[in-house]
C-alpha positions in Angstrom: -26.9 -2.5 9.8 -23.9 -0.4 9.4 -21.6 -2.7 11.1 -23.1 -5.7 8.5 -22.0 -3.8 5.6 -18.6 -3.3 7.4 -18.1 -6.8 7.9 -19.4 -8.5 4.5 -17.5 -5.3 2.8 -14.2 -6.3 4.3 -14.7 -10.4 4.2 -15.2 -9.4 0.3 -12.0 -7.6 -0.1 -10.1 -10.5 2.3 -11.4 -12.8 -0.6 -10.1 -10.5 -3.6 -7.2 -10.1 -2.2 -6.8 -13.7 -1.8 -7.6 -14.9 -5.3 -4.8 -12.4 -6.2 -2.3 -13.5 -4.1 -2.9 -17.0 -5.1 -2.1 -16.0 -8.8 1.4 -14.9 -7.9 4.8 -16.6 -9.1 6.2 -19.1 -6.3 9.3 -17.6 -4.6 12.0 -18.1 -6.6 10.6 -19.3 -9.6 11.7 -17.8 -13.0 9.0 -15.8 -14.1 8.9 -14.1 -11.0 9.4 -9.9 -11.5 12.5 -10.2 -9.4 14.4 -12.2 -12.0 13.2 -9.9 -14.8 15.8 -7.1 -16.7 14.3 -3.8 -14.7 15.8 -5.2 -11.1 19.1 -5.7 -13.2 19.3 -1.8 -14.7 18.6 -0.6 -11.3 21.9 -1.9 -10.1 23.9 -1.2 -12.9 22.5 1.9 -14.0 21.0 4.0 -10.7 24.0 5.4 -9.4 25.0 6.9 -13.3 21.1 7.8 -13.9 20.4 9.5 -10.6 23.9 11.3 -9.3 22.8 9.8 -5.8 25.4 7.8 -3.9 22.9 5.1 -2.4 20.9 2.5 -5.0 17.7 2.5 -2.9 17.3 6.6 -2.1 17.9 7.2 -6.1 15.3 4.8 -6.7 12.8 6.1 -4.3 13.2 9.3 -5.1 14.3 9.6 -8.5 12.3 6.9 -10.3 9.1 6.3 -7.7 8.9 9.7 -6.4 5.2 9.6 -7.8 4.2 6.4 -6.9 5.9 7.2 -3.8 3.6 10.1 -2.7 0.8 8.3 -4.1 1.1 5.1 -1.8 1.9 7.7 1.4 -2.0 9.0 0.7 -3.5 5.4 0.4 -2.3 4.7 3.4 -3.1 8.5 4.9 -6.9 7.7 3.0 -7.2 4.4 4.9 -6.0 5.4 8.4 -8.9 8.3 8.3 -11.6 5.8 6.7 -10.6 3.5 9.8 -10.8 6.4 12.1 -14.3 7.1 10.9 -15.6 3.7 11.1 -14.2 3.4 14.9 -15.7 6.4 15.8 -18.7 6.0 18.8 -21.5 7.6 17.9 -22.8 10.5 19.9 -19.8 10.8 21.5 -20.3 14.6 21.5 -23.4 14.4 23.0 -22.3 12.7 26.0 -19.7 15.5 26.9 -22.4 17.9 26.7 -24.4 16.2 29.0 -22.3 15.9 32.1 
């Protein structure tokens, strides 16, 4: 039963996760979030905004320190949910019965 709800629980976030890939700009097209005015001030304006000699550290850790930190516990929260799931059941048992 638990493995059920597993599965049908994961083939329903494959499919949400498809429908919203699907809705993405094609590479390269214009109204894609590369091309927009943000990606633009981050060249020009990183290295006066941040004091940091390299484009990408000043943005990691200046401007997406937060969402940095956040996104490093997703992934922490989803390695240990995965854990979990793997985990045999009565695994202690069997040491204690040798």
């Amino acid at each position: 039963m638990r493995k059920r709800f597993s599965v049908i629980l994961t083939l329903a976030l494959i499919a949400l996760l498809l429908g919203a890939v699907a809705d993405l700009p094609e590479f390269g097209s214009e109204s894609s979030p590369a091309h927009n005015y943000v990606s633009k001030t981050y060249i020009q304006e990183t290295t006066k905004e941040t004091g940091a000699l390299n484009i990408v550290t000043g943005i990691i850790l200046d401007y997406r320190a937060f969402d940095t930190l956040i996104e490093a516990s997703v992934i922490f929260t989803g390695v240990m949910v995965v854990m979990m799931l793997l985990k045999k059941e009565g695994a202690k048992d069997e040491k204690h019965d040798t």
